[in-house]
N, CA, C and O atoms as a MOPAC input file, in Angstrom:
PM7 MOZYME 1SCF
protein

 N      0.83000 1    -1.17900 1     0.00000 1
 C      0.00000 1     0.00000 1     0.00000 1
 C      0.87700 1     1.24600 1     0.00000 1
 O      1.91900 1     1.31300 1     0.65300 1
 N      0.45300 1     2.13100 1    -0.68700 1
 C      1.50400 1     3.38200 1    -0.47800 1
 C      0.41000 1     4.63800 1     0.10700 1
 O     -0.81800 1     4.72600 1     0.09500 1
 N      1.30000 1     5.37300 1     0.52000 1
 C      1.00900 1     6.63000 1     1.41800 1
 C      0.51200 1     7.70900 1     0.95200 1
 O      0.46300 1     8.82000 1     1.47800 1
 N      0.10100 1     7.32400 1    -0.16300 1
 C     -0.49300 1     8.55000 1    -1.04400 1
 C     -1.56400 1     9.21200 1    -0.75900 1
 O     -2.24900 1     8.37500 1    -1.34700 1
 N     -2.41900 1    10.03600 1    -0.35200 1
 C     -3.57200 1    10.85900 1     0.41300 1
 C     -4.45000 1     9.98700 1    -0.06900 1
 O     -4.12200 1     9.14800 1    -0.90800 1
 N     -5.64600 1    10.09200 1     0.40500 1
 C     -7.02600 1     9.52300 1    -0.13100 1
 C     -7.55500 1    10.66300 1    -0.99900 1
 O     -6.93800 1    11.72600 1    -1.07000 1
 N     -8.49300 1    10.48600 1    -1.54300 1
 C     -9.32300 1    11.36000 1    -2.81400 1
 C    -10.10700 1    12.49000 1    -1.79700 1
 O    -10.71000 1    12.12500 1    -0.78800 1
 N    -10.02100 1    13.67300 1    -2.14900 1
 C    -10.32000 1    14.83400 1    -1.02900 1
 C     -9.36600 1    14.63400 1     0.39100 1
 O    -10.12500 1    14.63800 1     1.36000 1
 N     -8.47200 1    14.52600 1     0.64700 1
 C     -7.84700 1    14.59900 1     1.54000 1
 C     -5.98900 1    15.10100 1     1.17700 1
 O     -4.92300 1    14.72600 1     1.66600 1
 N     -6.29800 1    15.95200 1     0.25600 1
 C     -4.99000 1    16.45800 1     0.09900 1
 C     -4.39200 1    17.19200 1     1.36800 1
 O     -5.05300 1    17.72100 1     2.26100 1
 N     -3.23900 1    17.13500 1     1.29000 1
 C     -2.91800 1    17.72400 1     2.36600 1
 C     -1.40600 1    18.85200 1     1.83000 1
 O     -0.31000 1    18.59300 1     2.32800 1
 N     -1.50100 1    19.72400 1     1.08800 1
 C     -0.50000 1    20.38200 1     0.57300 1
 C      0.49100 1    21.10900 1     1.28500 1
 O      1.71700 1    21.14100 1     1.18100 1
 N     -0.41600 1    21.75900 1     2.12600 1
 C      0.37100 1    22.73200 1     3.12100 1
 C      1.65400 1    22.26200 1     3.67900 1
 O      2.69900 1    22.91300 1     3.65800 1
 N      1.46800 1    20.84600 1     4.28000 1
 C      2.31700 1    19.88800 1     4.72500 1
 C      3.25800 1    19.85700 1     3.71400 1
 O      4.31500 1    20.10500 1     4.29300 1
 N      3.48700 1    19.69900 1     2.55300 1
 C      4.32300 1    19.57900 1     1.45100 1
 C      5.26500 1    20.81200 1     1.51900 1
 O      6.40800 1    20.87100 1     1.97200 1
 N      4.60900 1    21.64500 1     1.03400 1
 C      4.80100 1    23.14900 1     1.20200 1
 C      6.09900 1    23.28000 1     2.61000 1
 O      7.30500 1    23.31200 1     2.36400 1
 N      5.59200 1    23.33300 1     3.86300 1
 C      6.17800 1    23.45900 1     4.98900 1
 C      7.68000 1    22.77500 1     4.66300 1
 O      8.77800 1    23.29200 1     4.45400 1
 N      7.32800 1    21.67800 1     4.70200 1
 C      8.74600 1    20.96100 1     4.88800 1
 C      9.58000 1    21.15300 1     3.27700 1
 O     10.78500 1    20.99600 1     3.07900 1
 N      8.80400 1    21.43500 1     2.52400 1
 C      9.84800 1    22.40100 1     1.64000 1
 C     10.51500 1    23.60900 1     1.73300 1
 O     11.55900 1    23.93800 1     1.17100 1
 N      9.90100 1    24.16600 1     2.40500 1
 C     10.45600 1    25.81900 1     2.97900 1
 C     11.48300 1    25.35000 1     3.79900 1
 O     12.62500 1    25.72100 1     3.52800 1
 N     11.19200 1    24.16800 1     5.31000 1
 C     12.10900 1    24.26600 1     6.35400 1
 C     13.28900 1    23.57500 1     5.84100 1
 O     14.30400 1    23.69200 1     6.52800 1
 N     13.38300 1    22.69000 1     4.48300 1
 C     14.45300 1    21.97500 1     4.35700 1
 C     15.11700 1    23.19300 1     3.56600 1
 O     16.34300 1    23.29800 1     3.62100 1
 N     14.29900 1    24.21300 1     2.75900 1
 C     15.30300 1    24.76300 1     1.84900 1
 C     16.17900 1    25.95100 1     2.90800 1
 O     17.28100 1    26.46800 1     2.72400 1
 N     15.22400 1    26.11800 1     4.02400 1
 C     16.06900 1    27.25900 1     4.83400 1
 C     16.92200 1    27.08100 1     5.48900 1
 O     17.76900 1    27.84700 1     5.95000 1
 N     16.65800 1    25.34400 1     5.64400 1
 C     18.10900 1    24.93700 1     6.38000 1
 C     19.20700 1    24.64500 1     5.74500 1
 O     20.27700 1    24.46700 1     6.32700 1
 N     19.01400 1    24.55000 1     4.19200 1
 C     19.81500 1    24.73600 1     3.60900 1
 C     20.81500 1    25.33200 1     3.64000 1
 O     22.01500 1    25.11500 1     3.80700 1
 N     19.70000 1    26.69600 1     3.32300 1
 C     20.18000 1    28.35900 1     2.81600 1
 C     21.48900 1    28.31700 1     4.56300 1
 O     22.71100 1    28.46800 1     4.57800 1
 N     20.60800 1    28.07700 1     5.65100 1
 C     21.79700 1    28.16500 1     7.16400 1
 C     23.01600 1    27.62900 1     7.13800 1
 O     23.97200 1    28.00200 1     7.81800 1
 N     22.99300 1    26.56400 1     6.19000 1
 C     24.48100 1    25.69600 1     6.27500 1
 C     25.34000 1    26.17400 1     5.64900 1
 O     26.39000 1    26.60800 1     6.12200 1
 N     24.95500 1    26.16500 1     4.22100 1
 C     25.60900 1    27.59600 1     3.39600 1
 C     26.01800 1    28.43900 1     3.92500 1
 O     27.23800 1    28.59000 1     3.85700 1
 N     25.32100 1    29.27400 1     4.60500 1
 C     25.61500 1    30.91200 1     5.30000 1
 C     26.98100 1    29.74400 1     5.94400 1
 O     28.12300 1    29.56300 1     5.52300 1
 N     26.33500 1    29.21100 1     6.94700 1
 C     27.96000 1    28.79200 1     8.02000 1
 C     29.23700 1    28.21800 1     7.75300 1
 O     30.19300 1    28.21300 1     8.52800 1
 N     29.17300 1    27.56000 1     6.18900 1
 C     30.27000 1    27.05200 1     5.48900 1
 C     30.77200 1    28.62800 1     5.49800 1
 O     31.63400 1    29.28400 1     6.08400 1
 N     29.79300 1    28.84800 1     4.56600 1
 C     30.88300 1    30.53600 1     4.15100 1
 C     31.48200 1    30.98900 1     5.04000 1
 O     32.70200 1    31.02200 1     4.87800 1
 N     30.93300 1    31.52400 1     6.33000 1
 C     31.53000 1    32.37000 1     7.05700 1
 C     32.72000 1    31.65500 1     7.64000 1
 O     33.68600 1    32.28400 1     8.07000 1
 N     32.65800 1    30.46800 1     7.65400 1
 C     33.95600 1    29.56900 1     7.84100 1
 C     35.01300 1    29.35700 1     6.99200 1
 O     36.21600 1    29.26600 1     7.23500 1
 N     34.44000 1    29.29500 1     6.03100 1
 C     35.68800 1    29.48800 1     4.73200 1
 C     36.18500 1    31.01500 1     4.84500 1
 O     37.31100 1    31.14800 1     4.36500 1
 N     35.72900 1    31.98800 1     5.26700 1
 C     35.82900 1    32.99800 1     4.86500 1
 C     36.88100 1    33.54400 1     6.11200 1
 O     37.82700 1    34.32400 1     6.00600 1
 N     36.41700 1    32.92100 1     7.19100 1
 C     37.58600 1    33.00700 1     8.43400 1
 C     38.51400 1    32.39500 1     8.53300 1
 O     39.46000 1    32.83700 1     9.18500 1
 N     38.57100 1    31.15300 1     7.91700 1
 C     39.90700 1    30.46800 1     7.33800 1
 C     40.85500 1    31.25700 1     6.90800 1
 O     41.86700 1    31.69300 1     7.45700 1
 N     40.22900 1    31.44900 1     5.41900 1
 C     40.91600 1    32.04300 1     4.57900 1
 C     41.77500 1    33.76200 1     4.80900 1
 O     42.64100 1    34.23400 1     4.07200 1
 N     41.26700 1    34.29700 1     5.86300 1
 C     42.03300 1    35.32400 1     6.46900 1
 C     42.38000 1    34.95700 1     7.48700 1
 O     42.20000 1    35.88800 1     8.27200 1
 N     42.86600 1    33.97200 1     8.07700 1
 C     43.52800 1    33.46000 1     9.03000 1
 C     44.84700 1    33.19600 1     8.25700 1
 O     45.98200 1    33.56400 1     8.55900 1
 N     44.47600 1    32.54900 1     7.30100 1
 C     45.70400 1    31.54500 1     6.73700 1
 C     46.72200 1    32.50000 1     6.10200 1
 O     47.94800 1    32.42800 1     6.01000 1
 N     45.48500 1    33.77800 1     5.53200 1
 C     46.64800 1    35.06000 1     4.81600 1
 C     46.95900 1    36.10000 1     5.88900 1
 O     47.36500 1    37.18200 1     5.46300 1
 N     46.88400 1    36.01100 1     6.70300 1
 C     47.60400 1    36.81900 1     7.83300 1
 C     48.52100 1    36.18200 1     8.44600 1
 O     49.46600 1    36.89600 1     8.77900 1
 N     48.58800 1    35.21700 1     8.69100 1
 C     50.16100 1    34.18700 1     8.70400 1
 C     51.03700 1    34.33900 1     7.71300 1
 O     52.22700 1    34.54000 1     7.95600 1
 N     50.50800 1    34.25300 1     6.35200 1
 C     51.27600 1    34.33900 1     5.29200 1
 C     52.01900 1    35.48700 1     5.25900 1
 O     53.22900 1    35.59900 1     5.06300 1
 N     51.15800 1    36.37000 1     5.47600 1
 C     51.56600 1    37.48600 1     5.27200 1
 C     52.93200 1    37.83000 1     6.25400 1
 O     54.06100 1    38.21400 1     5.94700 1
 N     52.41000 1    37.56900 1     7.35000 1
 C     53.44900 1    37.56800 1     8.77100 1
 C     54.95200 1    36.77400 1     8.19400 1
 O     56.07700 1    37.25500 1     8.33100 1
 N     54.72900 1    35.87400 1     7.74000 1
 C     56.15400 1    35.16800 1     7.11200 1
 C     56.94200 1    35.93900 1     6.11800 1
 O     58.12100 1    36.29200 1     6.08200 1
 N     55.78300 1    36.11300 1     5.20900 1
 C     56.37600 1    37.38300 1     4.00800 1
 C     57.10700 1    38.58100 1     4.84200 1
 O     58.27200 1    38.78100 1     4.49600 1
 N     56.67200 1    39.29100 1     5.74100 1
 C     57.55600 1    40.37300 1     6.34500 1
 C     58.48000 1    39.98000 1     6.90500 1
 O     59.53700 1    40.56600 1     6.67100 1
 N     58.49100 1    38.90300 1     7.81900 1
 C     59.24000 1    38.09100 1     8.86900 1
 C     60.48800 1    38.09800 1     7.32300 1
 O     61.36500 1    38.95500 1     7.20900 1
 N     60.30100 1    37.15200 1     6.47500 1
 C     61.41900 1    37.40300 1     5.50200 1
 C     62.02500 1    38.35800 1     4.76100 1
 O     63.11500 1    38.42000 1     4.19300 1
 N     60.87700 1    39.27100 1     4.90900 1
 C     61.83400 1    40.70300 1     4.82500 1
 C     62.73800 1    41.21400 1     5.21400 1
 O     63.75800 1    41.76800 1     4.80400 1
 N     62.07000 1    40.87600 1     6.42200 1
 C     63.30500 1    42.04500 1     7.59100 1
 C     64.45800 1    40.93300 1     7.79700 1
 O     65.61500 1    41.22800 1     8.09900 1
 N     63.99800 1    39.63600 1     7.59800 1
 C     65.62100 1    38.70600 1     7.42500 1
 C     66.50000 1    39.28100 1     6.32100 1
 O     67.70500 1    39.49900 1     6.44300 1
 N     65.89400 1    39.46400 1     5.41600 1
 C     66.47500 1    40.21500 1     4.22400 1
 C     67.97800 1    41.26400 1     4.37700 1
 O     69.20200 1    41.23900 1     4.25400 1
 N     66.73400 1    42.21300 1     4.76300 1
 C     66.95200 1    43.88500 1     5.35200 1
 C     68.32900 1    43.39600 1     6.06200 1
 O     69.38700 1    43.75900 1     5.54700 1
 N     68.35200 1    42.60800 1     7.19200 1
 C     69.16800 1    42.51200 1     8.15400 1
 C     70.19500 1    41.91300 1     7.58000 1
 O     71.19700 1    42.43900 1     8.06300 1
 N     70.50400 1    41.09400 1     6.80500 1
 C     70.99700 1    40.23900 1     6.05700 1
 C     71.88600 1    41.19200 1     5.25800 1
 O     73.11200 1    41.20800 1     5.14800 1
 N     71.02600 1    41.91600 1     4.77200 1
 C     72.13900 1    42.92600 1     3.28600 1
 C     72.77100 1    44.34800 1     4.12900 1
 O     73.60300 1    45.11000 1     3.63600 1
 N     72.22400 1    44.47600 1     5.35900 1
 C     72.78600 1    45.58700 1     6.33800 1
 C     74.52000 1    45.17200 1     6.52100 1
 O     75.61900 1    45.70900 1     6.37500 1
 N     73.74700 1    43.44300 1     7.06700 1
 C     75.05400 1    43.24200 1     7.66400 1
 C     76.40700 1    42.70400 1     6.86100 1
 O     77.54400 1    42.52700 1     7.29800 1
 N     75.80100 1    42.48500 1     5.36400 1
 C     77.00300 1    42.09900 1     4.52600 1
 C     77.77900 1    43.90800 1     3.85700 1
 O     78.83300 1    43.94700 1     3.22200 1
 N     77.04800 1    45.02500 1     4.16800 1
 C     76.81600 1    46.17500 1     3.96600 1
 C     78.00100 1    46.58200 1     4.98300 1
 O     79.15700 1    46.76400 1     4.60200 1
 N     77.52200 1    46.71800 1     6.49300 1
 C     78.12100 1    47.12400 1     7.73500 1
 C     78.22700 1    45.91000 1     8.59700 1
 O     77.33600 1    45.56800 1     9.37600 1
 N     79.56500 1    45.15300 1     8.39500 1
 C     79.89500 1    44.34700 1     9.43600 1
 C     79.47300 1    44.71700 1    10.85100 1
 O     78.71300 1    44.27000 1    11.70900 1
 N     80.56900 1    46.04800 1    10.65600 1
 C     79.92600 1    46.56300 1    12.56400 1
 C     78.73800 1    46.84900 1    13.46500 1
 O     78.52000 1    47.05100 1    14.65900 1
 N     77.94700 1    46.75300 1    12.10000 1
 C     76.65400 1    46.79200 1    12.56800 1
 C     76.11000 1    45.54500 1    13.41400 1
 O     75.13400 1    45.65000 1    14.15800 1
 N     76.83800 1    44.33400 1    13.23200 1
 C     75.56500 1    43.20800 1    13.85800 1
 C     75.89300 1    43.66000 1    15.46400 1
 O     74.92700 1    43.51700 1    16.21200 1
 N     77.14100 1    44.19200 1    16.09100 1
 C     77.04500 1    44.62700 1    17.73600 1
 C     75.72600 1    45.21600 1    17.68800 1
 O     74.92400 1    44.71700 1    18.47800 1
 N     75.15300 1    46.49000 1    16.69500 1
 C     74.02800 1    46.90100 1    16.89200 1
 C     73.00500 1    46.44800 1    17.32700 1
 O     72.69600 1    45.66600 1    16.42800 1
 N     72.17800 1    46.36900 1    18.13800 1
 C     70.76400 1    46.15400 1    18.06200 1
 C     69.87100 1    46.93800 1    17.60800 1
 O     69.54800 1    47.88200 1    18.32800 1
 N     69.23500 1    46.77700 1    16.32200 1
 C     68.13200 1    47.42500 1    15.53300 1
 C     67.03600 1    48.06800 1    16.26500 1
 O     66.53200 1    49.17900 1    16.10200 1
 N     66.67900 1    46.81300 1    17.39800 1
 C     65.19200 1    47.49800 1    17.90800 1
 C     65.44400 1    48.58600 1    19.28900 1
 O     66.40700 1    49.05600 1    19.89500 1
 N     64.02400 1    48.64700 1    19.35200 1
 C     64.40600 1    49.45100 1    20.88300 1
 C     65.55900 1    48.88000 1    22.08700 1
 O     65.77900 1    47.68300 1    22.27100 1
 N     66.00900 1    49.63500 1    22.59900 1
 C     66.86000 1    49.17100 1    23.62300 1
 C     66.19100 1    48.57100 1    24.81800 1
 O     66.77200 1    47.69600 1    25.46000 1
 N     65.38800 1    48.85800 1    25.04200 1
 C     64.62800 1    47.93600 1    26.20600 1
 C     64.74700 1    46.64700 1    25.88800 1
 O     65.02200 1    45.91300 1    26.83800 1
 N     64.58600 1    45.99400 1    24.52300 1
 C     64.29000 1    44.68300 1    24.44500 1
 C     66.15300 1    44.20800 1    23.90300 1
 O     66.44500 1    43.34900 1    23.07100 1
 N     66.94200 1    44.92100 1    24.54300 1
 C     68.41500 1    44.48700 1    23.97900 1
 C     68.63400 1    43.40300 1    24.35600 1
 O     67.77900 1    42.81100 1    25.01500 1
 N     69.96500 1    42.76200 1    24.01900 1
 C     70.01000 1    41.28100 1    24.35700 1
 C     71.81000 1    41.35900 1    24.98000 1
 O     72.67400 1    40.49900 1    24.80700 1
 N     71.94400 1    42.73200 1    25.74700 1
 C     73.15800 1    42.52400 1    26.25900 1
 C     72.91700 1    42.04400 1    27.59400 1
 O     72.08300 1    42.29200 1    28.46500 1
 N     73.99000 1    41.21700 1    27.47200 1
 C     74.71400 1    40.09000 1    28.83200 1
 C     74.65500 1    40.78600 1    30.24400 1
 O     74.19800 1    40.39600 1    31.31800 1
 N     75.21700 1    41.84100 1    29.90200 1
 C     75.71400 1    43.30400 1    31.19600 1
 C     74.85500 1    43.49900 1    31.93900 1
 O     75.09600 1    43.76500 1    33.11600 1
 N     73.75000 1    43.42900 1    31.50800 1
 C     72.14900 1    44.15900 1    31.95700 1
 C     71.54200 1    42.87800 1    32.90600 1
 O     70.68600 1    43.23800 1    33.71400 1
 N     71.93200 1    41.21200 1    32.90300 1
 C     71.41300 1    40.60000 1    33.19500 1
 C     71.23300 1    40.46700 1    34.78000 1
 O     70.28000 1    40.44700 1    35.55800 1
 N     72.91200 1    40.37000 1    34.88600 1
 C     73.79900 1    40.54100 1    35.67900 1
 C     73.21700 1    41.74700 1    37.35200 1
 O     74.02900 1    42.00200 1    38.24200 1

């Protein structure tokens, strides 16, 4: 026997409904892939990016110091964060 309505006993609305709620739950999963792909994907290029500079300034430092030997005593950054021995002490 199959489940098919009886004659005057359509029941459409029912059809209807669970077509709307499946397509909206759709449409929700979608939305949440995206916004997940989409936070990935600037996650992953802000690292990248971070490496790309990070190899810059290896660069920079790199052609300074084949430039000015005497420079590597230097420390580039602020002096607070120096890395002399003297200070430990």
């Amino acid at each position: 026997m199959s489940n098919l309505p009886i004659q005057g006993e359509c029941n459409c609305s029912k059809c209807y409904f669970e077509l709307y709620f499946s397509i909206k739950r759709i449409i929700f999963w979608t939305i949440i892939i995206a916004i997940y792909t989409v936070c990935s994907l600037s996650i992953f290029g802000a690292l990248l990016r971070s490496v790309h500079i990070l190899q810059n300034w290896k660069k920079r430092l790199h052609n300074q110091l084949i430039e000015n030997p005497k420079s590597a005593d230097v420390w580039p950054f602020h002096p607070e964060f120096s890395c002399d021995e003297s200070d430990i002490e």
